[in-house]
C-alpha angles and dihedrals in degrees: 000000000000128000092010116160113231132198130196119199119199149129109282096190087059093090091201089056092046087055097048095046087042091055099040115101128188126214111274087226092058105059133269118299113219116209109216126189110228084211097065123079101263130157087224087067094059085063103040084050086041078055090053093242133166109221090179090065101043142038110226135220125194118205117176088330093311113126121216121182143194123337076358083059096042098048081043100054088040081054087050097047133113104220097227118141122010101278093059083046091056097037092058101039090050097042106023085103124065102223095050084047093050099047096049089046102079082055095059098049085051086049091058110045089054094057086046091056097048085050098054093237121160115229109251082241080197085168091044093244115196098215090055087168119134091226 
């Protein structure tokens, strides 16, 4: 797992995402992590729509080609992570496990949608959802 190239799909305009992705750092062993906005055209977002996935509910992250998404990208990137600075200590130690990930995911993604909403932010709608409601 050396000299990987990592890629971290998420909504740039979400400033609690920004922040997070912004903060995180990987391992320098591992490879270089690339942050995308899935706002922006890129060819990485076709096959994350052709997966059917939501990229307004989850964050991704691309790992030779392997997609994880949501609480699976977070406990992956904590994994990752090097640990350095407090925020990296306390990423890892509060999502290293699945099921803790899993459970204060949900959370985040609420979390988000209403910030998205006081900002006035559109969703990213990627699967061209009709209810394309926060709530």
């Amino acid at each position: 797992m050396t000299n990987q190239k990592l890629l971290l799909v998420y909504d740039k305009q979400c400033p609690a995402c920004n922040y997070y992705c912004q903060l995180i750092r990987i391992n320098e062993t591992v490879g270089e992590l690339t942050l995308i906005d899935a706002r922006d055209n890129n060819p990485i977002m076709e096959k994350i729509t052709a997966q059917g996935l939501d990229i307004d509910q989850g964050m991704v992250l691309v790992i030779e080609g392997k997609l994880y998404y949501g609480s699976e990208a977070i406990q992956a990137l904590a994994l990752l992570s090097s640990r350095s600075g407090l925020f990296n200590r306390l990423n890892y130690q509060i999502f290293k496990y699945p099921a803790v990930a899993k459970k204060l995911y949900p959370l985040l993604r609420m979390s988000r949608s209403i910030l998205l909403k006081i900002l006035h932010k559109t969703k990213i709608n990627n699967l061209n959802l009709k209810n394309n409601q926060y709530f």
